[in-house]
C-alpha positions in Angstrom: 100.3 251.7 135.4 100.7 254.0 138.5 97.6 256.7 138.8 98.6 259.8 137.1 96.3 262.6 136.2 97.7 263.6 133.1 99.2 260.6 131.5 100.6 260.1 127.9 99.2 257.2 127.3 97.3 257.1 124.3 96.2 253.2 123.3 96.6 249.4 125.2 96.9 246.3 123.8 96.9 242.6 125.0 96.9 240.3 122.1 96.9 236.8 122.3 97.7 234.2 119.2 95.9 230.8 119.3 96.3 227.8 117.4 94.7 228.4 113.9 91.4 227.8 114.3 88.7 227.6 111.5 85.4 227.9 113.6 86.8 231.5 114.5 86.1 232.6 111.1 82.9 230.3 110.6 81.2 231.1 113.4 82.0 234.5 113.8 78.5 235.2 113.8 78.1 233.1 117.1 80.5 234.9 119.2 79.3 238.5 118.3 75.7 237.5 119.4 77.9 236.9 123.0 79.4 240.3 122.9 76.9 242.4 121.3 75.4 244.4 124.0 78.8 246.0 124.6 80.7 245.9 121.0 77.6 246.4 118.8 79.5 247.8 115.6 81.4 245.2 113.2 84.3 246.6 111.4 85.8 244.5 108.5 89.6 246.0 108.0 90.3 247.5 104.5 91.9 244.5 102.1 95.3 246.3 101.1 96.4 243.4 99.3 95.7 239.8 98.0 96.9 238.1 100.6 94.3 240.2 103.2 92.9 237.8 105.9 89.4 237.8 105.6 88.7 235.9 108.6 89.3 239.4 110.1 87.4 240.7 112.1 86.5 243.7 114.7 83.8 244.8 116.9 84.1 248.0 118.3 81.8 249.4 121.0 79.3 252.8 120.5 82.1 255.0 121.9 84.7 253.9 119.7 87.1 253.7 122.7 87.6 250.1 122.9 87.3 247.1 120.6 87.4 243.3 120.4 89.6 241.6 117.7 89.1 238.4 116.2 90.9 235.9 113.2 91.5 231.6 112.9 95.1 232.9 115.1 94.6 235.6 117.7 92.3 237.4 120.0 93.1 241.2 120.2 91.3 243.5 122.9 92.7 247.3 123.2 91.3 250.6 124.3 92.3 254.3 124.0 90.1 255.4 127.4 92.4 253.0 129.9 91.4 254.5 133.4 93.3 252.2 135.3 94.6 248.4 135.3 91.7 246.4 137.4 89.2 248.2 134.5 91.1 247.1 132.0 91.7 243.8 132.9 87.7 243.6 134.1 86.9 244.4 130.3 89.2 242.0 128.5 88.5 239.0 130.6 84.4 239.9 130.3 84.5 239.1 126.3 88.0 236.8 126.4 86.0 234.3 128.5 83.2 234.1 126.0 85.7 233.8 123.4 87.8 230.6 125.0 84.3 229.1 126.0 82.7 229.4 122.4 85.4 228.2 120.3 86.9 225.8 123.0 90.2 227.3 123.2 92.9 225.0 125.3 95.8 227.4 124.8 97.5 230.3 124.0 100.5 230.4 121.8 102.0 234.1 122.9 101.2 236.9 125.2 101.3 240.6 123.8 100.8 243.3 126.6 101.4 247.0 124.7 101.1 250.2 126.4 101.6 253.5 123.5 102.5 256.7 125.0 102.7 260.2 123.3 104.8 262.9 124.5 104.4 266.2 123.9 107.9 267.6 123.4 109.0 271.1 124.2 106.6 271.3 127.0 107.6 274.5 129.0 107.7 272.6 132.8 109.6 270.0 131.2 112.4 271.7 128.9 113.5 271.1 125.0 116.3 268.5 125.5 115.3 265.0 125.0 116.9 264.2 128.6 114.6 266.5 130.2 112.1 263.7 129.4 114.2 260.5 129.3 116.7 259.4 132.0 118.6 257.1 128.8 122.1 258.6 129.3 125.7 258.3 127.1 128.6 259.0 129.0 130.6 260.2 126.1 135.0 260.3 126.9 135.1 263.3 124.3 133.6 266.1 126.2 132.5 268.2 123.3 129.3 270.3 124.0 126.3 268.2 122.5 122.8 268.3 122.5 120.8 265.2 122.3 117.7 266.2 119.9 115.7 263.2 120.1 115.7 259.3 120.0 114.8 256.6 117.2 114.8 252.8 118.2 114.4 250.6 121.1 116.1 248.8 123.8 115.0 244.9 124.0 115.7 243.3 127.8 115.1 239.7 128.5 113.2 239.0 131.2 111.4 235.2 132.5 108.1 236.0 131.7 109.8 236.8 128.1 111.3 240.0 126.0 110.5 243.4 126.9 110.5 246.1 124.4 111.3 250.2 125.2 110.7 251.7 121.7 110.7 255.5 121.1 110.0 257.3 118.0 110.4 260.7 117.1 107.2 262.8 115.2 107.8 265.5 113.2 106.1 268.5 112.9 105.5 269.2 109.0 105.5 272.6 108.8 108.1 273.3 111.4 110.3 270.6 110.7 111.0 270.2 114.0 110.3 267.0 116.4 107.0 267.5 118.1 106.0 264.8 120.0 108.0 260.9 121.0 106.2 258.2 120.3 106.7 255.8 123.4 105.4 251.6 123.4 106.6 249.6 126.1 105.8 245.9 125.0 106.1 242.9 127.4 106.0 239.6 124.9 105.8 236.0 125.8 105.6 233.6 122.5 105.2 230.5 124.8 102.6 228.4 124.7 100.1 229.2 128.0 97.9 226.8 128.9 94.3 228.3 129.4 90.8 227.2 131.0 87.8 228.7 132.1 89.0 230.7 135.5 92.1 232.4 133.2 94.0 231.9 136.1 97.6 231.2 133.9 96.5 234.3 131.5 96.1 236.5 134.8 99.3 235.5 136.6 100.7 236.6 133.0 99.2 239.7 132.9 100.5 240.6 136.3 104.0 239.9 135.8 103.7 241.5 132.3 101.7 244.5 134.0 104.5 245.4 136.4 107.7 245.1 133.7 105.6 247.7 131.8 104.9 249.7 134.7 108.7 249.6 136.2 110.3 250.5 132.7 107.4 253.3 132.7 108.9 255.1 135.6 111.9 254.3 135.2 112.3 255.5 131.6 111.7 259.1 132.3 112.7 261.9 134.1 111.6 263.2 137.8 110.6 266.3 136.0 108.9 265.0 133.5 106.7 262.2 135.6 106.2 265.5 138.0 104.2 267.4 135.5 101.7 264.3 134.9 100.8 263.9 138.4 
């Protein structure tokens, strides 16, 4: 994602499902003793139901900014303090590595790169219309006066290295009633099967090409004046 001082962005994701694999859950101990010295706390999720995984499970790190994910199908590492995309990349492949040597992983069955965004709205620089933050635009043949107050869904393109989701989401102010911030993921996912050895050369290449939809449809999703006041 291009350097911004301000940005939106408020969590990333790259999740990766695996072949089910038993010895994730047995041996969970195994890989934790690998990873401890940076993601020291274990976190079991709450079981909301009988059908709960409880091969589950998380290790977060003392600042409770970043944290490894584990289960017998995927490998899940996101962050909320993202500082810029060599970092983040240094910091997944550091415990992913351990992971694929450990359990002796071959290959990966999808790719998951997620990049969550929270927009203030009504910001004073910016303006109250939902176009003075989005360049989406309807050219409507009726010319009546309209406003547009905010957006709810998401625009799916196809790409090579697989689908590429634009989702925006309104959030409503409960005592006001009013919209008061846009929810905005920009997902870049692959559910072919990746082969994957120790240099993560195939998983790299992925995250590069994934890494630059997110960052194009980024910039190009929103205003001039908007990107202006995050810079």
């Amino acid at each position: 994602m291009a350097k911004f001082k301000n940005p939106p962005l408020n969590l990333v994701t790259l999740r990766l499902t695996i072949p089910p694999n038993l010895k994730v859950s047995e041996l969970r101990s195994g890989y934790f003793e690998l990873i401890k010295s940076d993601f020291p706390l274990i976190i079991f999720p709450e079981a909301r139901s009988l059908a709960f995984d409880f091969s589950d499970c998380h290790f977060r790190n003392t600042k409770n900014d970043a944290q490894v994910r584990i289960s017998t199908n995927y490998f899940l590492y996101e962050t909320t303090n993202y500082q810029e995309v060599s970092a983040f990349w240094e910091g997944f492949s550091k415990v992913f590595s351990k992971f694929l040597d450990f359990y002796q992983i071959k290959e990966v069955t999808s790719f998951g790169l997620n990049y969550q965004n929270i927009l203030l709205a009504n910001e004073k620089a910016v303006g109250e219309d939902f176009r003075d933050y989005f360049s989406f635009k309807i050219n409507f043949k009726n010319k009546s006066q309209r406003s547009l107050l905010t957006c709810d869904g998401a625009f799916i393109y196809s790409t090579q290295e697989g689908n590429l989701k634009i989702d925006i989401r309104p959030r409503m102010n409960q005592q006001t009633k009013l919209w008061d911030a846009l929810f905005f993921t920009i997902e870049l996912l692959n559910e072919k099967q990746i082969p994957v050895d120790a240099s993560l050369g195939s998983i790299k290449s992925m995250f590069d090409k994934a890494h630059a939809h997110v960052e194009d449809a980024f910039l190009s999703s929103l205003t001039d004046k908007y990107l202006k006041t995050i810079q």
